[in-house]
C-alpha positions in Angstrom: -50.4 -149.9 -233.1 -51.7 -149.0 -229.4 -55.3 -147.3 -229.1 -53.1 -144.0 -227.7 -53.9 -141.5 -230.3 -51.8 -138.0 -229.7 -52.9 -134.8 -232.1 -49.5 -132.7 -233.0 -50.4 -129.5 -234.3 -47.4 -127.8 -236.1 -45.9 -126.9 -239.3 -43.5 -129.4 -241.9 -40.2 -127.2 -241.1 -40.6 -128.0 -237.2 -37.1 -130.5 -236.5 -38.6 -130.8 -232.5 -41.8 -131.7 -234.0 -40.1 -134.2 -236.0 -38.0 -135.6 -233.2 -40.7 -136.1 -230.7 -43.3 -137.7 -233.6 -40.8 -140.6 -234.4 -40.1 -140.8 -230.6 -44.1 -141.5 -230.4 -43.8 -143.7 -233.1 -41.1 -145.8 -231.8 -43.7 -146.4 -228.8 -46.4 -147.6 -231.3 -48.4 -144.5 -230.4 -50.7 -143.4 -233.2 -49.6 -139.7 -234.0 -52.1 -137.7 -235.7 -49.6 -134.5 -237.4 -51.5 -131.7 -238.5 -48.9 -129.2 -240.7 -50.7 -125.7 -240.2 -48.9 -124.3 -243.5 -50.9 -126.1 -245.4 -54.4 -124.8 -244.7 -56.4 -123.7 -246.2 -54.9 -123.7 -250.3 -53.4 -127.4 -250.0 -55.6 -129.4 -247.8 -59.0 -129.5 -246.3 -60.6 -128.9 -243.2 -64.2 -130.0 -241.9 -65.3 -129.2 -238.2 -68.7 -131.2 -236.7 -69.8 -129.1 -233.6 -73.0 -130.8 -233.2 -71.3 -134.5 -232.6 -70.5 -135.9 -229.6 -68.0 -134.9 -227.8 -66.2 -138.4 -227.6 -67.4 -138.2 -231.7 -64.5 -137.9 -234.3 -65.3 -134.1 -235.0 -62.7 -132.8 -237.5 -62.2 -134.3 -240.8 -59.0 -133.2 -242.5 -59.0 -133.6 -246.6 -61.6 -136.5 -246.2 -59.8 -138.4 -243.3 -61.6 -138.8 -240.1 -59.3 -138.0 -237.0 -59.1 -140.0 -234.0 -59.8 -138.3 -231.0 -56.5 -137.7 -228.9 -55.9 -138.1 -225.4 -53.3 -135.4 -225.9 -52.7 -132.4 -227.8 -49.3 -130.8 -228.7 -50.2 -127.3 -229.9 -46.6 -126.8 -231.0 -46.4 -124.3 -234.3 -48.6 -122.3 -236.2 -47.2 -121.2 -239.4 -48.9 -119.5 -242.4 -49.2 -120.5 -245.7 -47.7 -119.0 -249.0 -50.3 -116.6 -250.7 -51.4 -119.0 -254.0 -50.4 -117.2 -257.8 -52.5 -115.0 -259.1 -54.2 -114.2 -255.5 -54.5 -111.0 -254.1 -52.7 -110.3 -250.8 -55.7 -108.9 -249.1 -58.1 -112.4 -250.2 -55.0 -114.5 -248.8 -54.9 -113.1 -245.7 -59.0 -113.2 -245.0 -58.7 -116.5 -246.0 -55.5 -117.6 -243.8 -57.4 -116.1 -240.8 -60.5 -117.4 -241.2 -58.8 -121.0 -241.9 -56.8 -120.6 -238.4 -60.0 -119.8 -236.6 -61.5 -122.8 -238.0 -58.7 -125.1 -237.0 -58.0 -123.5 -233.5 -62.1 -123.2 -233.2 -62.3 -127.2 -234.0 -59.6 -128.2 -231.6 -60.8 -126.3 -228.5 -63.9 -128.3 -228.4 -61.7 -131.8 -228.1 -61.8 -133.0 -225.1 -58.0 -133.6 -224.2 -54.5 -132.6 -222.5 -52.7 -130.1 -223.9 -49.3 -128.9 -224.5 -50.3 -126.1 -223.9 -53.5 -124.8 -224.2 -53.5 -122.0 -227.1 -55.3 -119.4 -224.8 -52.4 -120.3 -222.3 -49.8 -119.8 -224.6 -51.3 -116.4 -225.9 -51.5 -115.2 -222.7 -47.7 -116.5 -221.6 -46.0 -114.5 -225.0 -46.8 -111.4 -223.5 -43.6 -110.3 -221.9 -44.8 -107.9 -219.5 -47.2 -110.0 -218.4 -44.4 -112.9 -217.8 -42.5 -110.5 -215.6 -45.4 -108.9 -213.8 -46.4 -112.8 -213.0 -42.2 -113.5 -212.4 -41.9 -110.9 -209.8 -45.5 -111.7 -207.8 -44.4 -115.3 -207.1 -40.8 -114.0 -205.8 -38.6 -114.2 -208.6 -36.1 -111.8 -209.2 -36.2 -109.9 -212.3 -34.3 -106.9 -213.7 -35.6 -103.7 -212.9 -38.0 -102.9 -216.0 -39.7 -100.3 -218.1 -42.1 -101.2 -220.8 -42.5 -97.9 -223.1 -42.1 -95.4 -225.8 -41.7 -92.6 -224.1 -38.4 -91.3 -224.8 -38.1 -89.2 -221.2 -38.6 -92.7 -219.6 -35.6 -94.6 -221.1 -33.6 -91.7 -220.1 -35.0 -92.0 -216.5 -34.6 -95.4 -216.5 -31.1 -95.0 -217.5 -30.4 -92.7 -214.6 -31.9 -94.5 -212.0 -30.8 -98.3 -213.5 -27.5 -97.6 -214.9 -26.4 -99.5 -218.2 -29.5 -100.6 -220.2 -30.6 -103.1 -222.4 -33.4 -103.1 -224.8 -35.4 -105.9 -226.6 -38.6 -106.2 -228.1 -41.9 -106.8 -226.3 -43.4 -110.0 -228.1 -41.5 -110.8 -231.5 -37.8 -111.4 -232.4 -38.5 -110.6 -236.2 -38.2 -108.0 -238.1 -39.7 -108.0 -242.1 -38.4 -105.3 -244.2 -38.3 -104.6 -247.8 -39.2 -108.2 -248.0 -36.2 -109.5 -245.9 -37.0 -111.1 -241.9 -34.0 -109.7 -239.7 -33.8 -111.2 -236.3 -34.4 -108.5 -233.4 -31.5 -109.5 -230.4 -31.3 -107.7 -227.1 -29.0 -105.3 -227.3 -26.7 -102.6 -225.2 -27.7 -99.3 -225.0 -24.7 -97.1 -225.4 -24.1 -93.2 -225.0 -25.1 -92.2 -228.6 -28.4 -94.0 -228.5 -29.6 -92.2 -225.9 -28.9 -89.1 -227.8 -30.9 -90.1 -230.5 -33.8 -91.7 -228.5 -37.1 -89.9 -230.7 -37.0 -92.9 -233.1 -38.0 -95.1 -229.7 -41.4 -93.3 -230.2 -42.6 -95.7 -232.7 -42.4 -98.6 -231.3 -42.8 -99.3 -227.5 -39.9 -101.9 -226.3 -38.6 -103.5 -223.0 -35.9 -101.6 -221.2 -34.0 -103.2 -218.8 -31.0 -102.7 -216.2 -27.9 -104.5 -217.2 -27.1 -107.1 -215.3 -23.8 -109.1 -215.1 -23.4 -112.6 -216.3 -21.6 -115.3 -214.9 -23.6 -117.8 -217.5 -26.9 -117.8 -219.2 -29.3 -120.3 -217.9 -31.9 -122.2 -220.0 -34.5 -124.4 -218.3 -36.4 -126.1 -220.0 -39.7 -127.3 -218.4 -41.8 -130.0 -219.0 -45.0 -130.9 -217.1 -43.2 -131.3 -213.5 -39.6 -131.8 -214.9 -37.1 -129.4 -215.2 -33.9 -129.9 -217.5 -31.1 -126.9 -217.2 -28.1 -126.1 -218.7 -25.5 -123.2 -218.2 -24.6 -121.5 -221.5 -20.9 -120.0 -221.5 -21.7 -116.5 -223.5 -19.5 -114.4 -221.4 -16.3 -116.6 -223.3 -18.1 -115.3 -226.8 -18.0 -110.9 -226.5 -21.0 -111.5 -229.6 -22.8 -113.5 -227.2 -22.0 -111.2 -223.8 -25.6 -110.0 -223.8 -27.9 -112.1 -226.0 -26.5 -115.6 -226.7 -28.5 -116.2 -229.6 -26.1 -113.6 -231.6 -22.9 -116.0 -231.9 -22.1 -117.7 -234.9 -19.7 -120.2 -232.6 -21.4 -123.7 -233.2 -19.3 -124.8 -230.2 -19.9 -122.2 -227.2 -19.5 -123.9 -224.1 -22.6 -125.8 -222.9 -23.0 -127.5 -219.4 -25.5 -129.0 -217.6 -26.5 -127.8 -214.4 -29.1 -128.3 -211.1 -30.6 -125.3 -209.8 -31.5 -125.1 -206.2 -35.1 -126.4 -205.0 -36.7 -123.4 -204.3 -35.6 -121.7 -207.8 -36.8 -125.0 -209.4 -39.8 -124.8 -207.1 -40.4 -121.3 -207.9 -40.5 -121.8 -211.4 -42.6 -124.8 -211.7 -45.4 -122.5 -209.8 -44.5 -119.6 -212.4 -45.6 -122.5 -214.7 -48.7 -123.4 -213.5 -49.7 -119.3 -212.7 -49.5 -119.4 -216.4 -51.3 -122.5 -217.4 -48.1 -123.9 -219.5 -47.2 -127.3 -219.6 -44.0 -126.6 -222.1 -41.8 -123.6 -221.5 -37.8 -122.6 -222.3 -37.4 -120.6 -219.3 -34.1 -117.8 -220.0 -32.4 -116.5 -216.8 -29.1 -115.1 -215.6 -27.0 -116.2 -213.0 -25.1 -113.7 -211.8 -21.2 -113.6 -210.6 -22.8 -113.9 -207.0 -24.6 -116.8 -207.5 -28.1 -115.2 -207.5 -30.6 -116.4 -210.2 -32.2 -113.6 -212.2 -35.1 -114.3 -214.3 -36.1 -112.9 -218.1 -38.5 -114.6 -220.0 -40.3 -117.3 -221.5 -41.1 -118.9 -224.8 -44.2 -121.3 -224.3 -42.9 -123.3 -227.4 -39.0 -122.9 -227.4 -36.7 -124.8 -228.5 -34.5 -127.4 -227.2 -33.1 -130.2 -229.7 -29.7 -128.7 -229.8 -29.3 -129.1 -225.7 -30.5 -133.3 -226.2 -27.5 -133.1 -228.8 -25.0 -131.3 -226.7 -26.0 -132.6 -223.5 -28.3 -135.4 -223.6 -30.4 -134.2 -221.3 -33.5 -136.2 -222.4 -36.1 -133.4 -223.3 -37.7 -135.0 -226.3 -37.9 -138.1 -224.9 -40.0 -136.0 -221.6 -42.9 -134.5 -223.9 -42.9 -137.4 -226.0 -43.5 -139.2 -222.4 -45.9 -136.7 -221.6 -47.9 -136.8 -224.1 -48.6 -140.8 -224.2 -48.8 -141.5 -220.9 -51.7 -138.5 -220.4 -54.4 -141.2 -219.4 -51.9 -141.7 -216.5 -52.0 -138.4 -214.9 
């Protein structure tokens, strides 16, 4: 076993997580997982802020931790509320437990993928586009609101609309998580608009697809691949919705100044890791959306072999290097 020592932060359900630990492990890299699920009612957690810094500072059910040259803050994932607990006690106790672990790590001296007050920041999606447009990408003409008079403006002035929601893709009701997909707004939903009051959402011009674009960026490296959702009409606006295990996949290379242009997005945002979602359009033109600071991408190594989890697993031994 080398003396590299790489903290991953994440949760036991994580399949990337999985993917890039044995990658480390094949590299006799000494991989330090800690599953976030199971603090604070399975496992233990003791922080020493008065050590050194280069001192092991955080103990985890009795077991020392080594201190990293890298950290992968991947997942965060709450645990189950114990039997016999009341809700209100689990969640004090779930939110005090995160500050303690988040609070511990911050003071560890270390590279991260990403840092967690860069990936807060980055899952705003107004902020992404505000940040998009400033550094000269393209971006669909947007309203962020729930102001029923603006979607109807913004449906005069930008023509077909889409809507989607402004941080989270999941719904939870009655007890049952929904996934929340950009969709079409038609006719009879503007008509019927007051409901938009309670919750403010992203509206957005329609915009033609030629494909769906997913970039996936690590440190300086870009990977992309051209998803075929027009061939799917489930999948014409929000890919995600297919249930087609095979929609057409290829991989592509964008021009230098988009892949230019989105590494300095990167960077504006402090992200090291990003899925990067964009459009290109039946002219060619690139059109940006969004990005997830921890998104997925095991199913384009698998399709593709494009060599993402062999990157951040690259990245994040080799961080004494850079």
């Amino acid at each position: 076993m080398s003396d590299v020592s790489v903290l991953v932060v994440s949760t036991s359900v994580d399949v990337a997580t999985d993917a890039v630990v044995q990658r480390l492990t094949e590299h006799d890299v000494d991989v330090q997982r800690l599953n976030t699920e199971a603090f604070p009612f399975h496992q233990t957690l003791a922080y020493y802020p008065t050590l050194l810094p280069d001192s092991e500072r955080l103990v985890c059910d009795g077991r020392a931790l080594p201190t990293p040259i890298s950290i992968w803050y991947r997942r965060i994932r709450s645990s189950a509320t114990p039997d016999g607990m009341d809700d209100g006690v689990a969640t004090f106790c779930r939110q005090e437990a995160r500050a303690a672990l988040i609070g511990g790590l911050l003071a560890i001296d270390a590279r991260w993928m990403s840092h967690p007050s860069a990936i807060w920041q980055a899952e705003f999606k107004p902020y992404q586009l505000q940040v998009a447009s400033a550094i000269g990408l393209r971006i669909p003409r947007t309203v962020v609101t729930n102001d029923p008079s603006a979607v109807r403006a913004a449906s005069a002035h930008f023509g077909e609309l889409i809507v989607k929601p402004t941080r989270t893709g999941h719904l939870i009701n009655n007890g049952a998580e929904y996934a929340v997909y950009t969709s079409r707004i038609l006719g009879e939903h503007l008509e019927q608009l007051e409901s938009a009051r309670w919750s403010p959402s992203i509206y957005q011009e329609l915009i033609p697809k030629k494909y769906d674009i997913r970039v996936t960026i690590v440190g300086d490296q870009c990977f992309s691949a051209a998803i075929d959702s027009q061939s799917d009409p489930a999948a014409s606006v929000d890919w995600r919705r297919t249930n087609n295990p095979y929609l057409p996949h290829h991989v592509v290379y964008l021009p230098a100044a988009l892949e230019a242009a989105l590494l300095r997005f990167m960077r504006r945002l402090g992200l090291r890791f990003g899925a990067i979602d964009l459009i290109e359009t039946s002219d060619d033109d690139y059109v940006f959306l969004e990005v997830n600071p921890n998104g997925q991408w095991l199913w384009l190594d698998e399709m593709l072999g494009l060599g993402i989890t062999d990157a951040v697993a690259d990245w994040l031994r080799f961080a004494r290097l850079s």
